[in-house]
Backbone of each chain as ProteinMPNN parsed JSONL, in Angstrom:
{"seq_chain_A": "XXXXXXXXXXXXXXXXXXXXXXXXXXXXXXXXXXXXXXXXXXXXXXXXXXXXXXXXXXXXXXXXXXXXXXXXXXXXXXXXXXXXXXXXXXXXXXXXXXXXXXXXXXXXXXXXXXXXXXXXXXXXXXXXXXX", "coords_chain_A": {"N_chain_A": [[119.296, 9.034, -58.107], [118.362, 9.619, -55.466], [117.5, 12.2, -56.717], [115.466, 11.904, -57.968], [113.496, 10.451, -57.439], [112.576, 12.642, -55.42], [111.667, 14.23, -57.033], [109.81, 12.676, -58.244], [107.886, 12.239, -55.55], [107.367, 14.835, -54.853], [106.017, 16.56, -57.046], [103.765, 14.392, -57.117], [101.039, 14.572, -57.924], [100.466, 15.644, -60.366], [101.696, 14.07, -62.223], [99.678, 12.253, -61.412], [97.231, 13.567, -62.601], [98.565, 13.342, -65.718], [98.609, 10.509, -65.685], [95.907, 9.906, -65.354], [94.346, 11.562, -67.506], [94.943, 10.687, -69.294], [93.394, 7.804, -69.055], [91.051, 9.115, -69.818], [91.032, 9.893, -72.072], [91.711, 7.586, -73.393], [89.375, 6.16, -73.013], [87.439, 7.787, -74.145], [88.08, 7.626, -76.707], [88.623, 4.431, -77.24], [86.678, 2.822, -76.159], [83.528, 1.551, -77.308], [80.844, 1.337, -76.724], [78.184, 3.856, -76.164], [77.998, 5.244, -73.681], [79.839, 4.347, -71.424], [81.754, 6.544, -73.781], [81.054, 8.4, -72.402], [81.557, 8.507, -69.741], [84.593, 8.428, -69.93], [84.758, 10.712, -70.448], [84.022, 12.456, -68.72], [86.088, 11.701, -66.869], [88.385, 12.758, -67.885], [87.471, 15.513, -67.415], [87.815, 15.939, -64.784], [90.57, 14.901, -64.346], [91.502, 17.612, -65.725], [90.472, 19.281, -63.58], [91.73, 18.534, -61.514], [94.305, 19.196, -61.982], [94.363, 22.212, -62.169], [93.557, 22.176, -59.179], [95.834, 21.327, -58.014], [97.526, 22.949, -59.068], [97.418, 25.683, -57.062], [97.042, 24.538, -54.912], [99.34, 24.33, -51.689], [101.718, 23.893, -49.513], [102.075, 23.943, -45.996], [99.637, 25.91, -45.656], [96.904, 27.406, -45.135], [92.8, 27.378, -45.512], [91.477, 29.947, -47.766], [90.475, 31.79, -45.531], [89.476, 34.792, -44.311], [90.487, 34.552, -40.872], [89.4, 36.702, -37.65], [88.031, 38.616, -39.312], [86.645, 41.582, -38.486], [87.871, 42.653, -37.496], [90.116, 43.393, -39.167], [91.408, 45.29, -40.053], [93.508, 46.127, -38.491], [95.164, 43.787, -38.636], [97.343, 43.187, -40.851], [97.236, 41.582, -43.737], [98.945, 38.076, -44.799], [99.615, 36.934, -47.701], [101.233, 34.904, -48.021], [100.203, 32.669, -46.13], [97.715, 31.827, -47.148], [95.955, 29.344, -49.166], [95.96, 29.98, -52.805], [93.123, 31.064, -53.887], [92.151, 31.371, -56.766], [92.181, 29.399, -58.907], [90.542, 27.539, -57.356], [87.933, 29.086, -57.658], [87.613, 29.32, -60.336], [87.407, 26.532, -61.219], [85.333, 25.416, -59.765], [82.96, 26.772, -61.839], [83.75, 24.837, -63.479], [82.959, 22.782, -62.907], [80.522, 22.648, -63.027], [79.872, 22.987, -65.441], [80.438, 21.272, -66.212], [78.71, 19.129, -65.645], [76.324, 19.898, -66.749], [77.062, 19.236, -69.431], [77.307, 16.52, -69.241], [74.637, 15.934, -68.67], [73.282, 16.92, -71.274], [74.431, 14.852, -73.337], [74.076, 12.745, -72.125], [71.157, 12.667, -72.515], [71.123, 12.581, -75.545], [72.282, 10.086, -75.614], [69.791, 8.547, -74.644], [68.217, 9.379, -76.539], [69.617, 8.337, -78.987], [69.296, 5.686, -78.484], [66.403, 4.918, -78.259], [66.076, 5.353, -81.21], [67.923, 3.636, -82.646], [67.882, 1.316, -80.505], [69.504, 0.223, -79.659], [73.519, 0.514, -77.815], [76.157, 0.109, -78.909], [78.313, 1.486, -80.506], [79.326, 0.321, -83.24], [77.342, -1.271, -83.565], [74.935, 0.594, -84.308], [75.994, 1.585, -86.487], [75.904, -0.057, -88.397], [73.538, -0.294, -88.05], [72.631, 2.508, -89.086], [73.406, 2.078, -91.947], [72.464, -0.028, -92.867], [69.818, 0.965, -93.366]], "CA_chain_A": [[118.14, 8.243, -57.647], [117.36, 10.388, -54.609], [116.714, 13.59, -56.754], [114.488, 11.367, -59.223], [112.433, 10.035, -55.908], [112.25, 13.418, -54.623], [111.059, 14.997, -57.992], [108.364, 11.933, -58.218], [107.058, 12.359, -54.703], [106.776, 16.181, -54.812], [105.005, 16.567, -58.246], [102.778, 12.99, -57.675], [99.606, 15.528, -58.349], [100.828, 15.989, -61.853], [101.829, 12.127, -62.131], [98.454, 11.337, -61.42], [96.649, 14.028, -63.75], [98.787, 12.597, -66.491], [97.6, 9.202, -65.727], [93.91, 10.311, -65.279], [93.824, 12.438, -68.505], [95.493, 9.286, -70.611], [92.485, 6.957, -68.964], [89.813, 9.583, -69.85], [91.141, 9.929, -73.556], [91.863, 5.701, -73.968], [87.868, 6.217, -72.721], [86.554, 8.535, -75.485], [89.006, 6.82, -78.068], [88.637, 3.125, -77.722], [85.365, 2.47, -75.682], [82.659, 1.196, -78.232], [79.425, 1.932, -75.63], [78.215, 5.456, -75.697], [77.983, 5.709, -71.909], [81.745, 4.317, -71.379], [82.723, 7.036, -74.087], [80.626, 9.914, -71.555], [82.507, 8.194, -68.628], [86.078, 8.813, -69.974], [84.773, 12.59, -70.706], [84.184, 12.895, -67.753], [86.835, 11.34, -66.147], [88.805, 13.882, -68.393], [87.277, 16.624, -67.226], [87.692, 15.915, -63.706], [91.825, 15.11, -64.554], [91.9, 19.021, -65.585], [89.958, 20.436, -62.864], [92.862, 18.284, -60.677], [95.482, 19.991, -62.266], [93.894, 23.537, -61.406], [93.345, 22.648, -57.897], [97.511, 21.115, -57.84], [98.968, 24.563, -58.853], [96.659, 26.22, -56.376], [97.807, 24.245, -53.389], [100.347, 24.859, -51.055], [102.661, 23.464, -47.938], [101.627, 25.294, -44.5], [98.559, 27.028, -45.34], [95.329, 27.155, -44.409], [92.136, 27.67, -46.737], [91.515, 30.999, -47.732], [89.148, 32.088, -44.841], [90.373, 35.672, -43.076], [90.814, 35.001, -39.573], [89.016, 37.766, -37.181], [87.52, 39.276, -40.193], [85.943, 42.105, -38.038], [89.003, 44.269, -37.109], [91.351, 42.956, -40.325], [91.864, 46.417, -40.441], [94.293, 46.486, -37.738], [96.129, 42.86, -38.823], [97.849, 42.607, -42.178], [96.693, 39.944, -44.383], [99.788, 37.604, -45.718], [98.864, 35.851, -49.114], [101.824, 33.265, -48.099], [99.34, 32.01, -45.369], [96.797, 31.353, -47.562], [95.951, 28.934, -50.391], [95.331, 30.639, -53.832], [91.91, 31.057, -54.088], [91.7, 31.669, -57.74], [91.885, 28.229, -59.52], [89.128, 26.993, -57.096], [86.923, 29.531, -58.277], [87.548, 28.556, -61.579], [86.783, 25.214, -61.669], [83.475, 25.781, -59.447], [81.718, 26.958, -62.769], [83.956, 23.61, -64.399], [82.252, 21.489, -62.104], [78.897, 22.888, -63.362], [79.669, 22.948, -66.79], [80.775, 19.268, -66.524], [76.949, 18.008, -65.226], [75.577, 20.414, -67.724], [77.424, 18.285, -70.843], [76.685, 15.006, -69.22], [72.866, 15.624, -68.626], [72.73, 16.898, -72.705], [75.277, 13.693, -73.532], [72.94, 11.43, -71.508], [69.858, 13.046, -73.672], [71.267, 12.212, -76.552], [72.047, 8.735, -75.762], [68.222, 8.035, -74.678], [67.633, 9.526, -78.014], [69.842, 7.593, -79.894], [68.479, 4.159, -77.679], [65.037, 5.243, -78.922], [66.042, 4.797, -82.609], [68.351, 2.37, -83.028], [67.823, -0.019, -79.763], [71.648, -0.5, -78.944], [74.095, 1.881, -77.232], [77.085, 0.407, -79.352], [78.609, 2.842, -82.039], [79.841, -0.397, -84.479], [75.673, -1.414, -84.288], [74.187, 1.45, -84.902], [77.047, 2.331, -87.495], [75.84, -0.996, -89.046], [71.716, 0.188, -88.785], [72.287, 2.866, -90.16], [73.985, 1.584, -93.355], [71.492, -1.073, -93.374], [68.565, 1.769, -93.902]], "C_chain_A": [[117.356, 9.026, -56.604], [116.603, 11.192, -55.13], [115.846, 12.896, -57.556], [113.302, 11.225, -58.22], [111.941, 11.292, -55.55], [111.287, 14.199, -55.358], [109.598, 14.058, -57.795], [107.176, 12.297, -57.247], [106.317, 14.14, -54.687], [105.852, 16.638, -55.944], [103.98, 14.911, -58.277], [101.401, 13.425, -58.079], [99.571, 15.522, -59.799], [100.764, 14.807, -62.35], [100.019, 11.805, -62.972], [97.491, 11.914, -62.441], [96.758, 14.216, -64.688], [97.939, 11.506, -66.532], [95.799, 9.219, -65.836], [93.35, 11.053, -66.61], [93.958, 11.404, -69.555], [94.243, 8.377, -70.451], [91.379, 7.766, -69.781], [90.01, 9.32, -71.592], [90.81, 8.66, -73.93], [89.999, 6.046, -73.939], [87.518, 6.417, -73.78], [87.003, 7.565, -76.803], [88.11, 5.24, -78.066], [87.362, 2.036, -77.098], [84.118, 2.668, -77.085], [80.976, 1.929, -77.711], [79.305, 3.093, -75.478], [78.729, 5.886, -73.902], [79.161, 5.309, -71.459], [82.108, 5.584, -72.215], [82.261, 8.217, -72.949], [81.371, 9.792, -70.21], [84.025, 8.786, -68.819], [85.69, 10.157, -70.221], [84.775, 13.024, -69.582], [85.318, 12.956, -66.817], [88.082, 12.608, -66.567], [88.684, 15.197, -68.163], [87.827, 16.511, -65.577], [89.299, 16.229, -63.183], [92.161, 16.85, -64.7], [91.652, 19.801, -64.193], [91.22, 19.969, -61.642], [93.719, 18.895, -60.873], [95.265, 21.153, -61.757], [94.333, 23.394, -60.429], [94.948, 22.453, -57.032], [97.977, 22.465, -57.609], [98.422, 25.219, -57.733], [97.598, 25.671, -54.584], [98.807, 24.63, -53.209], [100.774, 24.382, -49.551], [101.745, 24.627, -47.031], [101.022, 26.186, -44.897], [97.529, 26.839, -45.586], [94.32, 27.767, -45.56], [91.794, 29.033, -46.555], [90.308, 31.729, -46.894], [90.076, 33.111, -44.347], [90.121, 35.252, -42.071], [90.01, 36.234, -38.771], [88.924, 39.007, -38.047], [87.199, 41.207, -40.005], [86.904, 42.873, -37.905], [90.568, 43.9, -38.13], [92.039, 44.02, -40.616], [93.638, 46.796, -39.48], [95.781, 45.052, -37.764], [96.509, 42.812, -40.175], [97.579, 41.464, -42.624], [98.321, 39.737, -44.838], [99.48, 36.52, -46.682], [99.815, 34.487, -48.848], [100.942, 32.193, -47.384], [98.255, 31.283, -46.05], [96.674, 30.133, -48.784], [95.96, 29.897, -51.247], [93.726, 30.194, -54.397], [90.872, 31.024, -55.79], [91.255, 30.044, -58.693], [90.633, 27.46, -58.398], [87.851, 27.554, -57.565], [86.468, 29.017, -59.548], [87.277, 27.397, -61.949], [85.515, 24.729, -60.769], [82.63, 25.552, -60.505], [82.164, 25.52, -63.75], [82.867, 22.68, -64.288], [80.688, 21.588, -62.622], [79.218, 22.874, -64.909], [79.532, 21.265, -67.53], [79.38, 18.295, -66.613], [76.22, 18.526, -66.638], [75.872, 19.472, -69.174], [76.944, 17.135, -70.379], [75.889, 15.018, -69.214], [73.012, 16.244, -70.519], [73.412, 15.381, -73.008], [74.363, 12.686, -73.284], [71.545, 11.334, -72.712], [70.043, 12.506, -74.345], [71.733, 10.815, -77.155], [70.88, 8.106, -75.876], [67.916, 8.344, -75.677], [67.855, 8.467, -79.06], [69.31, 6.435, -79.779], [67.617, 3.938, -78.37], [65.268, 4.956, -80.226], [66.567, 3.647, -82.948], [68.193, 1.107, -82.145], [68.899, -0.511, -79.184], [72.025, 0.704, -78.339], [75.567, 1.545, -77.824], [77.6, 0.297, -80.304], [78.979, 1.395, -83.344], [77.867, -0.945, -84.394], [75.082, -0.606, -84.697], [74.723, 2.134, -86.04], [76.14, 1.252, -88.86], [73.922, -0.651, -89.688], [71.838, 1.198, -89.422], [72.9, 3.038, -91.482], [72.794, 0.543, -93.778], [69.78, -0.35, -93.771], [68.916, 2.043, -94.781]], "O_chain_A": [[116.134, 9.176, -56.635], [115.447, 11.369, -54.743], [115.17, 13.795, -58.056], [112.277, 11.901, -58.302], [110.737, 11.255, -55.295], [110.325, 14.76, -54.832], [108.55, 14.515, -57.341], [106.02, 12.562, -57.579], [105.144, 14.485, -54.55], [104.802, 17.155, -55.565], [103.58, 14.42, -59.333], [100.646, 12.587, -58.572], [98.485, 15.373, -60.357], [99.744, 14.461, -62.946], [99.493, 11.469, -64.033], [96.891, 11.121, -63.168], [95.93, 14.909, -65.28], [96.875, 11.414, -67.143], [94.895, 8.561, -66.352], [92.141, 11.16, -66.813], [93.204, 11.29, -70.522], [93.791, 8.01, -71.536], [90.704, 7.035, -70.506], [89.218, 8.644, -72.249], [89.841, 8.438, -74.655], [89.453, 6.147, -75.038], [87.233, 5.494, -74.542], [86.293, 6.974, -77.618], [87.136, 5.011, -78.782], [87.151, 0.87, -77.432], [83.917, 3.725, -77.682], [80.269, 2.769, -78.266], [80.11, 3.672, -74.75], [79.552, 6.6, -73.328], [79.697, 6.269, -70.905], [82.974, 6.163, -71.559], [83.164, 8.98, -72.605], [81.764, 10.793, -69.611], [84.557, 9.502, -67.971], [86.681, 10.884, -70.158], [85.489, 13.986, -69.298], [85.566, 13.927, -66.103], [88.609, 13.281, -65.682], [89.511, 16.023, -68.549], [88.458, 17.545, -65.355], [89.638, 17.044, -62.325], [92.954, 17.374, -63.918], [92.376, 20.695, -63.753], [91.66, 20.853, -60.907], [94.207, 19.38, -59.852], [95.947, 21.377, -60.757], [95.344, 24.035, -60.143], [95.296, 23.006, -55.989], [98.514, 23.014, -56.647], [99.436, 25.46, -57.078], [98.298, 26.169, -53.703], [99.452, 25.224, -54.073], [100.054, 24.58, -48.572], [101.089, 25.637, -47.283], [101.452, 27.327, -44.729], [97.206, 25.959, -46.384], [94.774, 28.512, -46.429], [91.754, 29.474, -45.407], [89.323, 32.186, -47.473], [91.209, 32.799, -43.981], [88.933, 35.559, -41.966], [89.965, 37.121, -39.623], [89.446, 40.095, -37.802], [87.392, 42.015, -40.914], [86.7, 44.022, -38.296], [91.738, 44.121, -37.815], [93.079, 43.982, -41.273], [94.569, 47.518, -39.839], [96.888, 45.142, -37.233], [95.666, 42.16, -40.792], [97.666, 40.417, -41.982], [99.008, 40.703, -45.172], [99.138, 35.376, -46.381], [99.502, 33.354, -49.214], [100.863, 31.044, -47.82], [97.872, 30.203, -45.6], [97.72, 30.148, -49.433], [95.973, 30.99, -50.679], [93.368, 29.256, -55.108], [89.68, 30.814, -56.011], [90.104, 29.756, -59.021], [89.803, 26.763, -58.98], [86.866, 26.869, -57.841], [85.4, 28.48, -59.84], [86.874, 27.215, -63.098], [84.819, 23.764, -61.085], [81.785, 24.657, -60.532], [81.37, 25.056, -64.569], [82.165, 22.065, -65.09], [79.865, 20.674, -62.571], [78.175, 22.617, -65.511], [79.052, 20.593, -68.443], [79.084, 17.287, -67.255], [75.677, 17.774, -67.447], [74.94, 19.081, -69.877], [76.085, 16.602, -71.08], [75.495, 14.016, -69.811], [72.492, 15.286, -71.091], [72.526, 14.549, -72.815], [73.939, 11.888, -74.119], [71.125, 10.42, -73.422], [69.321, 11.509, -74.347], [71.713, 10.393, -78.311], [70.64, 7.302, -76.777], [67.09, 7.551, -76.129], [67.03, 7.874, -79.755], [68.797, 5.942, -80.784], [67.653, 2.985, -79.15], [64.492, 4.069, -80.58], [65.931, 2.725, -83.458], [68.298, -0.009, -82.654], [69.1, -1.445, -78.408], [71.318, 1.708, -78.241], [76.42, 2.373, -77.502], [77.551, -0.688, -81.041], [78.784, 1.768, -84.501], [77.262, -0.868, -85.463], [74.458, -0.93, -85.707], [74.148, 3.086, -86.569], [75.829, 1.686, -89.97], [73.331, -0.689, -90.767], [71.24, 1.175, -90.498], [72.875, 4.129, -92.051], [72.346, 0.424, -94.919], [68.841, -0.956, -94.286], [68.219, 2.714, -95.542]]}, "seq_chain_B": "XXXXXXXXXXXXXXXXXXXXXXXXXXXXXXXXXXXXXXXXXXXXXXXXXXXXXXXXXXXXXXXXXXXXXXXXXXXXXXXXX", "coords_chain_B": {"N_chain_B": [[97.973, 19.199, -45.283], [98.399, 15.816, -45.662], [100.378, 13.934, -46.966], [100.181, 11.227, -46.895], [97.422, 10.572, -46.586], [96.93, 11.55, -48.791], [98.329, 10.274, -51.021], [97.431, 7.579, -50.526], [94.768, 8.022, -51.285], [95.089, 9.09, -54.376], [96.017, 6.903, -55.403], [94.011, 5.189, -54.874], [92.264, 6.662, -56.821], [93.07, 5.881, -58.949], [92.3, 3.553, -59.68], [89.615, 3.072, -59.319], [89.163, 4.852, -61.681], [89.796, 3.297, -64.221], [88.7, 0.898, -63.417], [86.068, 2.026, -63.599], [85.844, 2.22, -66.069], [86.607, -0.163, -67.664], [84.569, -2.214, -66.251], [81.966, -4.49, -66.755], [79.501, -3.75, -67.11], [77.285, -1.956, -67.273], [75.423, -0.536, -65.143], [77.154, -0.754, -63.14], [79.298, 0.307, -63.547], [78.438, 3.075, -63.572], [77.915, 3.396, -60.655], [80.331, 2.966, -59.8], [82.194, 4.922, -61.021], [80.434, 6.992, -59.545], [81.76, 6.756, -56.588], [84.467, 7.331, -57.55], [84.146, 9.935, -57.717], [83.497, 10.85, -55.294], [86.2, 9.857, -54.059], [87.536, 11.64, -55.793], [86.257, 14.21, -54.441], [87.453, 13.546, -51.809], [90.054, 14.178, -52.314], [89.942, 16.879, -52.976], [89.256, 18.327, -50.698], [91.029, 17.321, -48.633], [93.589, 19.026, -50.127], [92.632, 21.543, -49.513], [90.756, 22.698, -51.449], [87.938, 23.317, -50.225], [85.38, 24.464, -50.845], [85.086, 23.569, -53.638], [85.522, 20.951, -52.5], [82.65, 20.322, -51.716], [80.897, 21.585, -53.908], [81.747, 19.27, -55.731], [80.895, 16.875, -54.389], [78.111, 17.093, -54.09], [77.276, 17.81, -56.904], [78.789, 16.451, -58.465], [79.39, 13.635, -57.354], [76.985, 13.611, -56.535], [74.546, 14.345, -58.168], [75.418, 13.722, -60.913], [75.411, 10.811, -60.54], [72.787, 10.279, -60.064], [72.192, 10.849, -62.412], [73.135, 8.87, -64.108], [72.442, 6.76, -64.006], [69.533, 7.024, -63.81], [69.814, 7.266, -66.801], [70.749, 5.377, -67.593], [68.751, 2.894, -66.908], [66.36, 3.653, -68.566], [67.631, 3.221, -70.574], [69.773, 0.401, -71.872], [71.286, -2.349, -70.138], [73.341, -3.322, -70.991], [76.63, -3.859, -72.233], [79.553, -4.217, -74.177], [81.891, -3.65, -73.834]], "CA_chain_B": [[97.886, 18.289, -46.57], [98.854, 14.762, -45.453], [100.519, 13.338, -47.808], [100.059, 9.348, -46.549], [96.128, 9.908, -46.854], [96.909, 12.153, -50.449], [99.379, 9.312, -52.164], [96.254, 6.313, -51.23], [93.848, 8.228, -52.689], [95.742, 9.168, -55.814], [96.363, 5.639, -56.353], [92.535, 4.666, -55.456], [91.187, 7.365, -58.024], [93.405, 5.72, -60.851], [92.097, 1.65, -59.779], [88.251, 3.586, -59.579], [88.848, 5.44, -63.132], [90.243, 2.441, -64.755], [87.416, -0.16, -63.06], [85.181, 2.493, -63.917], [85.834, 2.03, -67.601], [86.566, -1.757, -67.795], [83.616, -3.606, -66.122], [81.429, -5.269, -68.3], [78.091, -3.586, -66.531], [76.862, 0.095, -67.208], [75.273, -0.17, -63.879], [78.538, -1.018, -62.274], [80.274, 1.447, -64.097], [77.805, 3.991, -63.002], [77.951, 3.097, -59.507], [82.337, 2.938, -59.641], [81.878, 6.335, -61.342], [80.308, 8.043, -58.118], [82.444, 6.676, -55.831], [85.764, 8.042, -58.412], [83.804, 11.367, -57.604], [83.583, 11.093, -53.527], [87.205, 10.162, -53.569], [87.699, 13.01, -55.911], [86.086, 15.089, -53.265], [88.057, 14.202, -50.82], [91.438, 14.925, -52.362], [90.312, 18.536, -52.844], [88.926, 18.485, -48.875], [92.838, 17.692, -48.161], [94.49, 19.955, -51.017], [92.05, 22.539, -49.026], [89.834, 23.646, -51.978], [86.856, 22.86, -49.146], [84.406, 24.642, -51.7], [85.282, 22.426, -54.617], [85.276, 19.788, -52.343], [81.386, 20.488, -51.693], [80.622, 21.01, -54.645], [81.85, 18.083, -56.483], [80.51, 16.044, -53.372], [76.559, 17.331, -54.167], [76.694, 18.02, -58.477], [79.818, 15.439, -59.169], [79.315, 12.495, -56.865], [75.074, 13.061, -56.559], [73.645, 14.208, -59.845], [75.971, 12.854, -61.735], [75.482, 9.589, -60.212], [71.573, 9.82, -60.912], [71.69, 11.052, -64.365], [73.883, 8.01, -64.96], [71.619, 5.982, -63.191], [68.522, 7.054, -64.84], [70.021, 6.96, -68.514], [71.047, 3.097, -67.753], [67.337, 2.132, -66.625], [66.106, 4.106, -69.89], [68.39, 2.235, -72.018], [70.221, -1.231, -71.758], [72.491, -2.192, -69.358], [74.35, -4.065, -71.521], [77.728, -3.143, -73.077], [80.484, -4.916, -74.87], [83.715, -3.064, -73.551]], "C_chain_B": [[98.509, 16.971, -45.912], [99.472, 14.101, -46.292], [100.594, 11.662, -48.123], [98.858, 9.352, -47.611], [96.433, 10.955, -48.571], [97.075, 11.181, -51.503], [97.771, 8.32, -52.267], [95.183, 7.01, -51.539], [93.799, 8.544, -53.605], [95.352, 8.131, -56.136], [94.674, 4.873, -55.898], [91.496, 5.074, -56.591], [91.145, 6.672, -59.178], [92.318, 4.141, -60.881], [90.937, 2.328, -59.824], [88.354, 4.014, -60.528], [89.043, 4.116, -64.288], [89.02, 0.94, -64.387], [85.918, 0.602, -63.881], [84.71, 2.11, -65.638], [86.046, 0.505, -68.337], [85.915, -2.518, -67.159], [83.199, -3.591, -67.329], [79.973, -4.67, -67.929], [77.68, -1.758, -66.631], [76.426, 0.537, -66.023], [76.104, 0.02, -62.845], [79.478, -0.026, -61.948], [79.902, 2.663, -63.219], [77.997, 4.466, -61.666], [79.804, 3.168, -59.179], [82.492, 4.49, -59.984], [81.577, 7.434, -59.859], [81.396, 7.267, -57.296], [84.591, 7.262, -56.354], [85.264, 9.741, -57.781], [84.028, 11.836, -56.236], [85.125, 11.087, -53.317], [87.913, 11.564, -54.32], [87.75, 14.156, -54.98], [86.573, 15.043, -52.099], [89.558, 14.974, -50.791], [91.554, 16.363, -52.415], [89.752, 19.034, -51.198], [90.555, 18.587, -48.731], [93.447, 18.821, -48.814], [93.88, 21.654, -50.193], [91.307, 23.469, -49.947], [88.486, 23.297, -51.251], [85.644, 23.231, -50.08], [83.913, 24.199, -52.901], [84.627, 21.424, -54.361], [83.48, 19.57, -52.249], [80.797, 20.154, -52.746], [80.755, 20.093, -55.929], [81.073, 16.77, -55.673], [78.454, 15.816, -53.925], [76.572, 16.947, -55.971], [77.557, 16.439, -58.758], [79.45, 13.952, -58.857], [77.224, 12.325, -56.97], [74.795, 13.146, -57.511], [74.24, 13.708, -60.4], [75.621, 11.531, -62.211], [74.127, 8.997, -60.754], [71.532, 9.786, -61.976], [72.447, 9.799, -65.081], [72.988, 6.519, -64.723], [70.327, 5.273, -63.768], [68.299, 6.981, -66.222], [70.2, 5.626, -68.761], [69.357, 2.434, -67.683], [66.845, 2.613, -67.904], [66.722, 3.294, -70.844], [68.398, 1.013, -71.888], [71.394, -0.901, -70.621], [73.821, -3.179, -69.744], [75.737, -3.731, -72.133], [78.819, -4.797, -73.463], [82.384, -4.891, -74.515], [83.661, -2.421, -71.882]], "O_chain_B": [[99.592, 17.36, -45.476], [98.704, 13.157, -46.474], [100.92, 11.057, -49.145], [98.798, 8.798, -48.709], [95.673, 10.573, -49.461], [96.403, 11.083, -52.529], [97.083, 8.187, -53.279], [94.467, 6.362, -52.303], [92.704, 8.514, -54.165], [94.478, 8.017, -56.995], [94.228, 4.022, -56.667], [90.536, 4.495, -57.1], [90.277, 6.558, -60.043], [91.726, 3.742, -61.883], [90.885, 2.419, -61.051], [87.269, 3.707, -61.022], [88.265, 4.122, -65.243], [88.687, 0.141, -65.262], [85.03, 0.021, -64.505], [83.627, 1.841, -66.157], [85.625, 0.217, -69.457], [86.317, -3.68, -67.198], [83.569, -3.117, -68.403], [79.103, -5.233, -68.594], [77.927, -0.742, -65.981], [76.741, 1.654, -65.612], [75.922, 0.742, -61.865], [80.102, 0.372, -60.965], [80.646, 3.195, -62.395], [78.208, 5.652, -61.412], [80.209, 3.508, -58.067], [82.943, 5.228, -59.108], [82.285, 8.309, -59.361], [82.339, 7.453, -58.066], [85.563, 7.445, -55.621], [86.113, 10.574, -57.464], [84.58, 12.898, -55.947], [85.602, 11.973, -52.608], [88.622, 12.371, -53.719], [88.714, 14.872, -54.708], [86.434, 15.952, -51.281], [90.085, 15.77, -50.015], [92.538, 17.047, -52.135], [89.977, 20.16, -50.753], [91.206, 19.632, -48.717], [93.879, 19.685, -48.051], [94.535, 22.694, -50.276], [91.112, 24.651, -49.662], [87.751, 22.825, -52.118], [84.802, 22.338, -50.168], [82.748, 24.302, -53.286], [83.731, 20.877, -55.002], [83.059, 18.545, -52.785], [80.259, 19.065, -52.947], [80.036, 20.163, -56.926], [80.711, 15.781, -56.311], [77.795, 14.784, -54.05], [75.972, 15.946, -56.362], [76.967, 15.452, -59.198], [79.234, 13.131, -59.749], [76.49, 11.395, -57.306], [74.668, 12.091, -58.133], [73.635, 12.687, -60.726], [75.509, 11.072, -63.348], [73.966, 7.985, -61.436], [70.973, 8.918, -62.647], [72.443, 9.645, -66.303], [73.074, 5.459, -65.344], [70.0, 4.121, -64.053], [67.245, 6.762, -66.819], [69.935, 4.927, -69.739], [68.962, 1.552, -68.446], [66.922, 1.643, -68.658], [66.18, 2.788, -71.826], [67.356, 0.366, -71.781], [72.055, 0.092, -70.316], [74.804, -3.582, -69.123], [75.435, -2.792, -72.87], [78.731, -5.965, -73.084], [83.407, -5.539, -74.733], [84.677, -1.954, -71.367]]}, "name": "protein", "num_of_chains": 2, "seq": "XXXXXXXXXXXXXXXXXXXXXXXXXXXXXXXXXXXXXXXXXXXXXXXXXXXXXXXXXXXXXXXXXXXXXXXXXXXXXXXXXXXXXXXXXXXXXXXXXXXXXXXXXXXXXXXXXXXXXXXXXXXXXXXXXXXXXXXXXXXXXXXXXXXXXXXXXXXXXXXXXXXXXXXXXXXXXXXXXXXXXXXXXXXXXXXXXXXXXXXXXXXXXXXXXXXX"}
């Protein structure tokens, strides 16, 4: 029981970007309303970029800024001190790729609006069978 | 990393992702949506990606929030689910 507790609390990052990746999917999956299914995409995307920034962290250390930059020459850098800097980079350009799909996504709802008049997928499934 | 203020905003992201997707209001949604994004931004402020946290704070929580904003007034704000 303790080591089950201990495993839970120390991985609850993971936990939660399980739980957050299962909401985003149920989203896309079983949401009828375009703009609910662009919500769970998102929400999906957001679950990964959590995971990134999980492995990345780290107990006792500080964000990756050098310290007295100016004479670094004379202090050794130690990488244990630091976060890992790399998965934040990486999900920087996520974070921009993410707006970039929702503003086309969005487009293409106002598009669809514009023809059929509804925003959900069993009506407009129904107009256009009925053309 | 705190892990008090880490755990309640885990467990506020999931009740904001999950509200987000079960009102009954696109505007609502919209509006539950940015605020899923701010607390987003702050869990990576704690986790210490501080540059993340930025920008998810400006693109994630602001534009986002309009473009969801401005596609609801364009459309209906009606939904079914």
């Amino acid at each position: 029981m303790e080591v089950l507790l201990d495993v839970l609390i120390s991985r609850v990052n993971y936990w939660v970007y399980i739980v957050l990746m299962m909401i985003g999917l149920y989203g896309i999956i079983a949401k009828k309303n375009l703009v609910k299914k662009i919500i769970g995409m998102n929400i999906l995307q957001t679950a990964v970029i959590l995971f990134f920034i999980s492995i990345g962290a780290k107990k006792n250390a500080t964000i990756p800024i050098i310290e007295h930059g100016h004479d670094a020459a004379h202090t050794a850098v130690t990488a244990t001190h630091y976060i890992n800097p790399l998965p934040h980079v990486l999900m920087l350009t996520a974070i921009v790729v993410a707006v970039a799909t929702l503003g086309v996504a969005l487009t293409l709802v106002i598009k669809v609006h514009q023809q059929y008049h509804t925003l959900e997928e069993n009506e407009i499934l129904e107009r256009i069978r009925e053309a | 990393m705190i892990w008090q203020i880490e755990l309640l905003i885990l467990i506020i992201v999931i009740i904001l992702a999950v509200g987000a997707l079960a009102v009954k209001d696109l505007l609502s949604a919209a509006i539950l949506f940015g605020a899923y994004s701010f607390m987003m931004c702050l869990l990576w402020a704690i986790m210490g990606a501080v540059d993340v946290a930025f920008t998810e704070a400006s693109v994630g929580a602001g534009i986002s929030t309009v473009l969801f904003v401005a596609a609801v007034f364009r459309t209906s704000r009606r939904t079914e689910d």
